[in-house]
C-alpha positions as CSV (number, residue, x, y, z in Angstrom):
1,X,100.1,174.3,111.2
2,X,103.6,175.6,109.8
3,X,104.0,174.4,106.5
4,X,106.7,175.3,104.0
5,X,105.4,176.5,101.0
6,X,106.4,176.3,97.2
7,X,106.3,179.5,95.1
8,X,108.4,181.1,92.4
9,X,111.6,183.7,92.5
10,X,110.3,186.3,90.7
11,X,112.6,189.3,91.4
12,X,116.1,189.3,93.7
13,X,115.4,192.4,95.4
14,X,119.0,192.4,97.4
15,X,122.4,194.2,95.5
16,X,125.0,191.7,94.9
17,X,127.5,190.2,97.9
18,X,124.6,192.1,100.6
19,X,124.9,190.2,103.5
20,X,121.3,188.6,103.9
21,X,120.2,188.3,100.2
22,X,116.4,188.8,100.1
23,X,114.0,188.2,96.8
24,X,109.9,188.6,96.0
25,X,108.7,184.8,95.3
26,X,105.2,184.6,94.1
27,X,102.6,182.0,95.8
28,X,99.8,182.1,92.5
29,X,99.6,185.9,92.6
30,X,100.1,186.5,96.2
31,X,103.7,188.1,96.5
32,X,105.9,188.0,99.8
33,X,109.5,189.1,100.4
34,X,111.4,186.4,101.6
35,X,115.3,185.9,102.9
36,X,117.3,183.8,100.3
37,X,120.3,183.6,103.0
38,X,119.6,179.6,103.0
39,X,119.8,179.3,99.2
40,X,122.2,182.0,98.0
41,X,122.2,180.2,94.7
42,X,118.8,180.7,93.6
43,X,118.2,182.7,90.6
44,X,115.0,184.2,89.6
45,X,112.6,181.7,87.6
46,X,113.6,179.1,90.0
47,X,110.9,177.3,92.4
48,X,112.1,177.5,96.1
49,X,110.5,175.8,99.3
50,X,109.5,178.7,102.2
51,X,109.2,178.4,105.7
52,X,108.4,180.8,107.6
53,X,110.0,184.1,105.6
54,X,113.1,182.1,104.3
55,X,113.8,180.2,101.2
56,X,115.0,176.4,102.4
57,X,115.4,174.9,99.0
58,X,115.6,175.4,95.3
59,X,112.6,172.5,94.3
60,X,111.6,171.1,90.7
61,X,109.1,173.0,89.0
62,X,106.3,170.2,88.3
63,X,106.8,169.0,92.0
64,X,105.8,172.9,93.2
65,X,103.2,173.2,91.1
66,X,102.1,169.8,92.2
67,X,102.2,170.9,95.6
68,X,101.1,174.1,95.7
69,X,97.4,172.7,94.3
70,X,97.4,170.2,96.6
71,X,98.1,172.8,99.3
72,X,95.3,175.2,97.3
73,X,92.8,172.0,97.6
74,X,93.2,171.0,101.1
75,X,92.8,174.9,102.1
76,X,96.1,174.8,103.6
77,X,97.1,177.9,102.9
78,X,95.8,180.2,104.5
79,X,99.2,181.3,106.6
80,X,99.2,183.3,102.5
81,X,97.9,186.2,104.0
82,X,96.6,188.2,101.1
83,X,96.3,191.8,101.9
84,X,99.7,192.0,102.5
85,X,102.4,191.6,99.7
């Protein structure tokens, strides 16, 4: 199942006015480099939705967290493959 998941903009990892802005979110520890060309106005801190390598949305903090347990509990998560960051 493709899911989009909720994790946290820890570091914009792209210079200024690149092309294809790219950033390192965090999914509880597990860090992935992800394209931030759908939401160029994310800044680090903020909560964004990802689908499959790209940041869709900017989402509210509570709601992620929310989500990302409920994700966590229903073992949905396992497309978080942790050996690779």
């Amino acid at each position: 199942m493709c899911l989009a998941i909720p994790g946290k903009l820890i570091e914009i990892t792209s210079a200024e006015g690149e092309e294809f802005p790219t950033g390192r979110v965090s999914f509880d520890g597990v860090i992935k480099e992800v394209s931030l060309a759908l939401v160029p106005e994310a800044e680090v801190d903020n909560y964004v939705l990802v689908h499959v390598g790209a940041a869709i949305s900017i989402v509210d903090e509570e709601e992620a967290i929310k989500t990302f347990q409920l994700l966590k509990d229903m073992d949905e998560l396992d497309e978080l493959d942790t050996s690779e960051s």
